[in-house]
C-alpha positions in Angstrom: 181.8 148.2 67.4 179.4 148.3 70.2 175.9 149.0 68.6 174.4 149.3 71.9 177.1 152.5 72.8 178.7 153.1 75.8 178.1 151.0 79.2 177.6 153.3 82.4 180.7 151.2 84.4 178.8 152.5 87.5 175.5 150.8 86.7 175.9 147.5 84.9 172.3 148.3 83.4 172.2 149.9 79.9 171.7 153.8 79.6 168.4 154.9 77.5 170.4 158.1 76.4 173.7 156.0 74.9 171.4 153.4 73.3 171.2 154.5 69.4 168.0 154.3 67.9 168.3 151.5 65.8 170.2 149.5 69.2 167.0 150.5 71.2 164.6 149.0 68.8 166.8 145.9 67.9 166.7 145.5 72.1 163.0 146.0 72.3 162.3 143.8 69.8 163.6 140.7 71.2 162.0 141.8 74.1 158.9 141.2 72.3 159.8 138.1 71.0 160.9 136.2 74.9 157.3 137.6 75.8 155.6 136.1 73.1 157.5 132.9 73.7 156.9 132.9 77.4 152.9 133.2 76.8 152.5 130.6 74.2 154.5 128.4 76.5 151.6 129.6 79.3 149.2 128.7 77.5 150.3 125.2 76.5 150.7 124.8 80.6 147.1 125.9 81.3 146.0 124.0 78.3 147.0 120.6 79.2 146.4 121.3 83.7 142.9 121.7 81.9 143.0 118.0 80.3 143.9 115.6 82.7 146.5 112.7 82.1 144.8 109.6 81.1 141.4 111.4 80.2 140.6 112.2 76.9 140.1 115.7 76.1 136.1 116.2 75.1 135.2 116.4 71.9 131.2 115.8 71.7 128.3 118.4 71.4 124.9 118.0 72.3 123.8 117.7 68.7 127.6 116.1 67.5 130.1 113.7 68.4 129.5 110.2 69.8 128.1 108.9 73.1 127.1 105.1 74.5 123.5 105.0 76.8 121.9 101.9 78.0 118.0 101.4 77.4 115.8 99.2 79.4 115.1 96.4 76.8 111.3 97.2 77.5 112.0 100.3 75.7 113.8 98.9 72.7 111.7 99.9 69.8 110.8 103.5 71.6 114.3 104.5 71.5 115.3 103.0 67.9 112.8 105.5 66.3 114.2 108.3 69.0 117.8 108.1 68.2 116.7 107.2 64.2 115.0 110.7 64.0 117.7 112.9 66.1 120.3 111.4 64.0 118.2 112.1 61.0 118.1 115.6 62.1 121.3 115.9 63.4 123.9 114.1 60.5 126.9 114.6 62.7 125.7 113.0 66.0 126.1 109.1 66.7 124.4 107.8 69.6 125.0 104.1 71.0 122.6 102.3 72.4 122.4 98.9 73.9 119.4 97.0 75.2 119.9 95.5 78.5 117.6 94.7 81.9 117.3 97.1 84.2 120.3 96.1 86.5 122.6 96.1 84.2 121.6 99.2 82.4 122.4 100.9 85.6 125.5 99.5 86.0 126.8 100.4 82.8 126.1 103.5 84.4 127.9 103.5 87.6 131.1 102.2 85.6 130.9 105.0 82.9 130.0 102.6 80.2 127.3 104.5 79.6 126.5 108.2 79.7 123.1 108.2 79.7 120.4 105.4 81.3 116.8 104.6 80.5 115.0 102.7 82.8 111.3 102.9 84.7 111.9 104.7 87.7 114.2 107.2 89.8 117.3 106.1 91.4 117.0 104.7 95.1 119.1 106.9 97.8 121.4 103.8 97.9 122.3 104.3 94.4 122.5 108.0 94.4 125.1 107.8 97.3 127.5 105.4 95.0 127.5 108.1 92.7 128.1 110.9 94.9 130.7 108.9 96.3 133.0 109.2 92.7 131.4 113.5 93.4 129.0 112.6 90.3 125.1 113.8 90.4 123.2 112.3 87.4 120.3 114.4 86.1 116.6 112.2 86.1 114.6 113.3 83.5 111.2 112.1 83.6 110.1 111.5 79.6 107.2 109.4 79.9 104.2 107.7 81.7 103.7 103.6 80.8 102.1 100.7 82.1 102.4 97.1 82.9 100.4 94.9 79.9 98.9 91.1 81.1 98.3 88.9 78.3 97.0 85.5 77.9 96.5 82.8 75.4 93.7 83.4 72.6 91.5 80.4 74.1 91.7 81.5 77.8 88.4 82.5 78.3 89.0 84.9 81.2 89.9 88.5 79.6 88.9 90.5 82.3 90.2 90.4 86.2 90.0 92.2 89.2 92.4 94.4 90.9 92.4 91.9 93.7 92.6 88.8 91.8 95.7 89.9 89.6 97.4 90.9 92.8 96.9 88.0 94.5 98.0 85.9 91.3 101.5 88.3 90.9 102.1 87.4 94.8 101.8 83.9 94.0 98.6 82.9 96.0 96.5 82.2 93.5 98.6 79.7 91.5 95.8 78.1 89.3 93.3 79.6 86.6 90.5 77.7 88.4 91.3 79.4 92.0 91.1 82.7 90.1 87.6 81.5 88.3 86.1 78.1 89.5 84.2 77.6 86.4 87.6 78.0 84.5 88.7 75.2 81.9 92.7 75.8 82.4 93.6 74.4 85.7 97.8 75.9 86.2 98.8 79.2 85.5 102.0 80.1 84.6 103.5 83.8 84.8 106.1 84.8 82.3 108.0 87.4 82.1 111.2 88.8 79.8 114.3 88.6 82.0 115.5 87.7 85.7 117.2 91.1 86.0 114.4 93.4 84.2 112.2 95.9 85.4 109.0 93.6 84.5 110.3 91.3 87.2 111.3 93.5 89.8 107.8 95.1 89.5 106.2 91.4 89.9 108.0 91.0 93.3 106.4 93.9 94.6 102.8 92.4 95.2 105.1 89.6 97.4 105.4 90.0 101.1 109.1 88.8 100.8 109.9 91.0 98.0 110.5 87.7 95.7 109.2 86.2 92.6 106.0 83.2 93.3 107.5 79.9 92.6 104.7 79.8 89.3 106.7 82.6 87.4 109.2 82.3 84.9 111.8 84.0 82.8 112.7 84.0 78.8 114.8 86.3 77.4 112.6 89.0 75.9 109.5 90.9 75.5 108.7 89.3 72.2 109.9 86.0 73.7 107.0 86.4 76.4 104.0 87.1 73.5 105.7 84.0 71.8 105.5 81.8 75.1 101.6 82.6 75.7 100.5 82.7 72.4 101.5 78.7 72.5 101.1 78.0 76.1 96.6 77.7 77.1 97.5 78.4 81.1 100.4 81.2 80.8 100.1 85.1 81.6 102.5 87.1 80.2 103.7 90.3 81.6 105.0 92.5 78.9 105.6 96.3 78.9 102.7 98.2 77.3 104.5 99.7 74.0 105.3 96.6 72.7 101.2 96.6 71.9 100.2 100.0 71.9 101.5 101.5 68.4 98.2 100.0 66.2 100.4 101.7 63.3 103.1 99.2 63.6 103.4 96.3 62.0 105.2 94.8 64.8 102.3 95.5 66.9 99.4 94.6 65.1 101.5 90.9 64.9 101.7 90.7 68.6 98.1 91.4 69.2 96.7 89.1 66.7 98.8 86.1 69.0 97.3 87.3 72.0 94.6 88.6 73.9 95.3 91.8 76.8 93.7 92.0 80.3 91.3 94.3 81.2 91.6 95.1 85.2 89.1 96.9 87.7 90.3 99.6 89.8 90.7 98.7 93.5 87.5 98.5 95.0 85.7 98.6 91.8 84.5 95.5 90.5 82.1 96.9 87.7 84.6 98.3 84.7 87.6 97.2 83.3 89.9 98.9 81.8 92.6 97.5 79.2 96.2 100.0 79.1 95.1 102.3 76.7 96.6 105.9 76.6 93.6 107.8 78.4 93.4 104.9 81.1 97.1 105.4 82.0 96.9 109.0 81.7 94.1 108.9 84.2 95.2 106.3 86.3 91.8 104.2 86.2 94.5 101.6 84.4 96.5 100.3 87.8 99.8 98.9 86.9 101.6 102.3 85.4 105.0 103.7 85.9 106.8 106.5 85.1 110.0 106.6 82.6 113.2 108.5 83.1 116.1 108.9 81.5 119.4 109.2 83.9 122.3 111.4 82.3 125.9 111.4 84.2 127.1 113.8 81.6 126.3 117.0 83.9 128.1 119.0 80.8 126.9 119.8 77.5 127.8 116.9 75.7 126.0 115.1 73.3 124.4 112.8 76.1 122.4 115.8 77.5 121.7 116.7 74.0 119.9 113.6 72.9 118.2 113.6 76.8 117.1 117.3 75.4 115.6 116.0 72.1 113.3 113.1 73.7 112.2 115.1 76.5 111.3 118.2 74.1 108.8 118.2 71.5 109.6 116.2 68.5 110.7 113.4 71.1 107.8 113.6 73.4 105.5 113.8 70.0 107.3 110.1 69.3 106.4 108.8 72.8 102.9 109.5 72.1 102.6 108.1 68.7 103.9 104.8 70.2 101.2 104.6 73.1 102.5 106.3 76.0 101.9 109.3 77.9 104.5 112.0 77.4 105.8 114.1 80.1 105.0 116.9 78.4 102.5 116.9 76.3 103.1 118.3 72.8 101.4 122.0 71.9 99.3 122.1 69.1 99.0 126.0 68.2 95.6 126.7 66.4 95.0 130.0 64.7 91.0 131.0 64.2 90.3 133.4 61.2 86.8 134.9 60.9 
């Protein structure tokens, strides 16, 4: 028996008026069923054009998941109390940090080893090309304000220096304590500093015509390294960045201090004061060897890399900056309420 009725021999198609009721509804229904079908195999399609082959789909947050940044080893002990508190806020968030020099920190960066880059100044053009070039445009975040620290051995008797003098001793033309002070007791000075490739050299070769290091400065391997050198070497100046000193509430600090002595410089021009890198002297610039901080995120979505870039730059992160002896970018907000 024909459930569907009879066939119009005319027109192959089925008639509406022979179809019985419980044919029609039988016909609609696996109609239903090959449009269901079709969709779910739609969606599938759209769903994986969406994830690429060979990229793995997305699965981080910006307060969960995991992500790998790179951090200027001058900011070592910064960021292990940053990513220390976010992760003690958020449980389900692991960020991975590794501590290299500045050059290659950033290329971790250009190589996607890293999402996210801290290091003590903006890209150059050059470098902002090479990543437009692969059509990525990395956000700079500018989190903090910090400064170059000179120290010297506990028996060097000269503490203070002028803008002049230092400059002409970091472009290598003043190569002996005595040329700097003729009644000095030290006769060679050496400048040390952490690494070949850090920012602490490349900001050294600045005061040089040719762009290069003075043939009187060398490398260890680390900021602590540098304290550990002067503190045991009479004639040596050690260029360190400024939070490895600054947090008095760290034990870590107070240690370094009590194996060195820091430099107090003029201001150009001005011979009469000195100022040491203390927080109001590099917030007002009478201190002359600051720099500015930034954090460099590739991950132009919201992942947890511009999560994490979110947290330090807000409050709670820029609140952490401060308490270790830097300037925040923002400074926090203190709201005061005045009863009568």
């Amino acid at each position: 028996m024909n459930i569907f009725g009879s066939i119009n021999k005319v027109n192959p198609l089925i008639s509406y008026r022979s179809c019985p009721a419980a044919g029609w509804d039988a016909l609609l229904s696996s109609c239903r069923l090959g449009c269901a079908i079709g969709y779910t195999l739609l969606l599938c399609i759209l769903i994986s054009c969406d994830t690429p082959v060979g990229m793995k789909e997305q699965t981080d947050t910006p307060t969960s998941g995991e992500v790998n940044i790179v951090v200027d080893e001058s900011y070592s002990m910064l960021f292990d109390t940053e990513i220390y508190t976010f992760q003690s806020l958020y449980v389900n968030a692991h960020v991975h940090a590794k501590f290299l020099p500045e050059n290659e920190a950033l290329a971790a960066l250009m190589t996607d080893s890293a999402k996210v880059a801290v290091i003590n100044r903006p890209l150059t053009a050059e470098e902002r090309k090479a990543f437009e070039a692969k059509n990525l445009f990395p956000i700079e975040t500018k989190i903090a304000e910090d400064a170059i620290a000179f120290v010297v051995n506990n028996d060097n008797p000269d503490t203070n220096l002028t803008f002049e003098e230092m400059t002409r001793i970091l472009a290598g033309m003043d190569t002996s304590w005595k040329k700097v002070n003729k009644n000095a007791s030290l006769d060679g000075l050496r400048i040390i500093f952490d690494n070949p490739n850090s920012s602490n050299s490349r900001y050294i070769s600045t005061f040089s015509k040719e762009t290069k290091l003075p043939s009187n400065a060398f490398a260890v391997k680390s900021n602590p390294e540098v304290i550990d050198y002067v503190c045991e070497h009479k004639n040596a100046l050690g260029v360190v960045s400024v939070n490895w000193i600054s947090d008095r509430d760290d034990s870590i600090s107070r240690g370094f201090l009590k194996k060195v002595k820091v430099i107090g410089i003029s201001k150009a021009g001005n011979e009469e004061k000195f100022y040491k890198p203390y927080q109001a002297y590099i917030k007002t610039k009478e201190y002359s060897f600051c720099r500015d901080v930034y954090m460099i995120n590739r991950q132009t979505r919201a992942g947890l890399g511009m999560g994490f870039v979110s947290f330090v730059a807000g409050d709670k992160g820029q609140r952490i900056i401060l308490k270790m002896g830097l300037i925040p970018a923002i400074a926090p907000t203190r709201m005061v309420e005045i009863s009568r």
